[in-house]
Structure formats: structure tokens, C-alpha cells
C-alpha positions in Angstrom: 9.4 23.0 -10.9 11.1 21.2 -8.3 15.4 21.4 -8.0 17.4 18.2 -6.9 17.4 20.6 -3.1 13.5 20.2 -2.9 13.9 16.2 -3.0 12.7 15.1 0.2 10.6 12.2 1.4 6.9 12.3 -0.1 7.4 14.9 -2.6 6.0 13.5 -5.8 7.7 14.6 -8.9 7.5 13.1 -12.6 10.6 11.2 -14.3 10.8 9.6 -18.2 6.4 11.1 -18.3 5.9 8.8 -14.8 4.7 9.8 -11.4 7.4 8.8 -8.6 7.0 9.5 -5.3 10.3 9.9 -3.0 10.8 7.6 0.2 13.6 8.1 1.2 16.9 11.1 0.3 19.9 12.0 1.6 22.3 14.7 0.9 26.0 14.2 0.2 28.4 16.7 -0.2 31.3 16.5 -2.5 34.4 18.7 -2.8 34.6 22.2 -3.6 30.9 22.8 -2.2 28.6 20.7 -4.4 26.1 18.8 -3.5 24.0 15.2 -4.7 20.8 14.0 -3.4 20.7 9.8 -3.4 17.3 9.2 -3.2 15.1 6.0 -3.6 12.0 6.7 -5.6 8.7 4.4 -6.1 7.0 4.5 -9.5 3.5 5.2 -8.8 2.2 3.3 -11.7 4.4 -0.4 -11.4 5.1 -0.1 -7.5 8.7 -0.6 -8.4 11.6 0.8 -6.1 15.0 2.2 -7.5 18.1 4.5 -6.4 18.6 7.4 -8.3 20.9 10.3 -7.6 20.4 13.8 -8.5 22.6 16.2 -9.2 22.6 20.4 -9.1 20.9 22.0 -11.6 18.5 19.2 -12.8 14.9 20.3 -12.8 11.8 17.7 -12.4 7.6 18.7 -12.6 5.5 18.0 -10.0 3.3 15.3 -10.3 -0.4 15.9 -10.0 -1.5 13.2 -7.8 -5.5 13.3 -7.4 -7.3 10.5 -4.8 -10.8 9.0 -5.6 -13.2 7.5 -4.3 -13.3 3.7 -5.9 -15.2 0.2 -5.1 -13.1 -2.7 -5.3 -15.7 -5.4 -7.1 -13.7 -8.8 -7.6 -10.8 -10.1 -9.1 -9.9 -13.0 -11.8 -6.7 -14.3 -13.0 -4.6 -11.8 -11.4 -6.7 -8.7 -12.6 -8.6 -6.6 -10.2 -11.8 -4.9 -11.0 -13.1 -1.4 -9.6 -15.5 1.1 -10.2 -16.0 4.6 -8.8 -18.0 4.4 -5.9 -20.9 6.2 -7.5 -20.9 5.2 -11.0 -20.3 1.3 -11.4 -20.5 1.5 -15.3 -17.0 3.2 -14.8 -15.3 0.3 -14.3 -11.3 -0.1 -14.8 -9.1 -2.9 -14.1 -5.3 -3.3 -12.2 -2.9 -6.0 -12.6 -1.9 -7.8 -9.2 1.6 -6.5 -10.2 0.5 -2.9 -10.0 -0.9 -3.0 -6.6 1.6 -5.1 -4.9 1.0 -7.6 -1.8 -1.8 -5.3 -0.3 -4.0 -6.9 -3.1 -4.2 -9.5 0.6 -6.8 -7.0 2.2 -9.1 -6.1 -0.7 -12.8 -7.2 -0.2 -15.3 -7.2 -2.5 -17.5 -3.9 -2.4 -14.9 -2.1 -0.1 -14.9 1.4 -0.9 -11.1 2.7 -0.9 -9.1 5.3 -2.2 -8.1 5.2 -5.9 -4.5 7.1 -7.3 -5.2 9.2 -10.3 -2.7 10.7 -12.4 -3.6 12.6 -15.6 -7.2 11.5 -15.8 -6.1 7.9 -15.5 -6.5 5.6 -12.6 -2.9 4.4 -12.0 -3.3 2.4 -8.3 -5.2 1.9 -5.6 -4.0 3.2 -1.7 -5.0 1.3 1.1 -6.0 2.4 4.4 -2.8 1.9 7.4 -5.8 -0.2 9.2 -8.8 -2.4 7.9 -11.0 -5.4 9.5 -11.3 -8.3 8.7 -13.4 -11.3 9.7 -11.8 -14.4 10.8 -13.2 -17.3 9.4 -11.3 -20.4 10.0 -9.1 -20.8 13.5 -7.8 -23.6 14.9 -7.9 -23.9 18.7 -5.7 -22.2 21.0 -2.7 -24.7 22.8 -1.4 -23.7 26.4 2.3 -23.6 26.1 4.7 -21.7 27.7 3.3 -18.7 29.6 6.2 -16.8 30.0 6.0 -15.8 26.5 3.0 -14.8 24.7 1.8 -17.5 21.7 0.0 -17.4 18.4 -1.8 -19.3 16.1 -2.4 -18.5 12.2 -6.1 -17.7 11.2 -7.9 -17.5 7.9 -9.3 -14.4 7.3 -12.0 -13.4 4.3 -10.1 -12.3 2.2 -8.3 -15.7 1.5 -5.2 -14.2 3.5 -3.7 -16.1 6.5 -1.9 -14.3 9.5 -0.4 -15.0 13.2 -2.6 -13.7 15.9 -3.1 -14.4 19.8 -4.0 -17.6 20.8 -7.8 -16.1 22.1 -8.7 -15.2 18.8 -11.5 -17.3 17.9 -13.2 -18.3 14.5 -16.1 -15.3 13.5 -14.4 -13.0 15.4 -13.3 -9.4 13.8 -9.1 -8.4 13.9 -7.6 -4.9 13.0 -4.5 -5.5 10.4 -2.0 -3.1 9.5 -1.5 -3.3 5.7 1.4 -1.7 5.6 3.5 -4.5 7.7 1.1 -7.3 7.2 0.3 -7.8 11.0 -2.5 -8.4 13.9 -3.2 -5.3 15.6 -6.1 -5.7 17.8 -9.6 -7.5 18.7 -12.2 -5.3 17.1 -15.1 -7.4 18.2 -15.6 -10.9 19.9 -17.8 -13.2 17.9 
């Protein structure tokens, strides 16, 4: 069991029978030496964000949190279909809701990591970095030097970003999921 003291960023913990996991908590002390913890937590299951504060003596469980191994396979209408990597008649499905804006990145026969929470598959968790092939780029424009430029590409996944102006169609960019954004030149086409 976990007290409102052991509330600190990443602890997972269970709320109303759902996993949330803690981002971000901060301590605040009252008068006469008691204490609250104002945290934000992220359901694990809808991606949603709140605040919450907790007070002393309140007790939460720890929520089992077990990664697999999952294929991503394609997606229609907003629904995203996945099997585990080595059984493909186990298939499940996820809302575009549930996954959130990293949906962006997903190719089809990707193996990533799937978020399992009492036998269920509740999400999917991205790698911080994945590549991507560019596949439509418009040509680079000389402008003002004293300031590096960019251009937005296509990329495979349907997904446009800004990159450097030398990035050419065919070849293959790092992106960070997390923000969104060009990292690096993997390989020149």
C-alpha cells in the first residue's frame, strides 16, 4: 500500500479500480505540521490528465503495470489494431482517443511495447525515438543564412513535420515522439 508521502513522480498507484500514473507532486505544508501532496495524475487507460490532492492518512494500491511485446497492424475509422508479436490471432483493438497524438508514428507491422493492466491491454508506449522515411519534400529555398531554415516533409506515416532545409525526399529522420520533433539524419537516400 502506498501513503499520500510515497506520491512521487512515476509511481503508479490505482484510483476509482484505474491505473494512474503520477507526473508530477509537490508537497505543501499547512499549519500545525500537516502536510498535502497536489499532484497531477494520468489515467493510464483514457490518457487524461487531472489535479488531485491528497491528504494524510489516505492509502492507494499499487498498480500492476506489465509491458508486452505488440505489432501494430493498421487502423480504420479511428480504431487501431494490434496483435502480440508472436501470436497474430490475438488481436485487440484501441480507440485513437486512448493512445493520444503518438497514434502520428505508428507503422504498420512495428513491433512496440503494449501497457497491460490486469490481463487487459490498456495502451500502447512508444519508444522516445523512431524512424521514419520521408516521402514527399519540397525543395530546399536559400534564405537568410544567419539563421538556420526548414521546410515541412511528409513522412510514412501520413504525419507532416519541420525539418532542415537538406532533407531530401526518400531519405530517413529520427523523431522524438514525445515533443513531435526532427532529431537527426539517420540515413541519406
Amino acid at each position: 500500500m502506498l501513503s499520500h508521502n510515497d506520491l512521487k513522480k512515476g509511481i503508479r498507484l490505482i484510483l476509482d479500480d484505474q491505473p494512474y500514473e503520477v507526473l508530477d507532486s509537490s508537497f505543501v505544508f499547512k499549519g500545525r505540521g500537516s502536510s498535502i501532496v497536489q499532484t497531477k495524475i494520468k489515467n493510464l487507460i483514457t490518457g487524461n490528465v487531472i489535479s488531485k490532492t491528497f491528504h494524510p492518512g489516505e492509502e492507494f494500491e499499487i498498480a500492476e503495470i506489465e509491458k508486452i511485446k505488440v505489432k501494430f497492424l493498421y487502423f480504420h475509422r479511428d480504431k487501431f489494431f494490434f496483435s502480440k508479436e508472436n501470436n497474430s490471432s490475438a488481436r485487440f483493438e484501441l480507440p485513437k482517443e486512448t493512445i493520444g497524438e503518438s497514434v502520428i508514428f505508428l507503422k504498420p507491422n512495428e513491433i512496440i511495447e503494449g501497457v497491460q493492466f490486469q490481463s487487459k491491454i490498456i495502451n500502447i508506449s512508444l519508444p522516445i525515438k523512431v524512424q521514419l522515411k520521408v516521402i514527399e519534400a519540397p525543395p530546399g529555398v536559400k534564405g537568410d543564412r544567419a539563421q538556420g531554415g526548414t521546410k515541412t516533409v511528409k513522412l510514412e506515416t501520413g504525419d507532416n513535420i519541420n525539418v532542415p532545409l537538406f532533407i531530401k525526399e526518400g531519405d530517413i529522420i529520427e523523431v522524438n515522439t514525445e515533443k513531435g520533433e526532427y532529431v537527426r539524419r539517420v540515413e541519406e537516400r
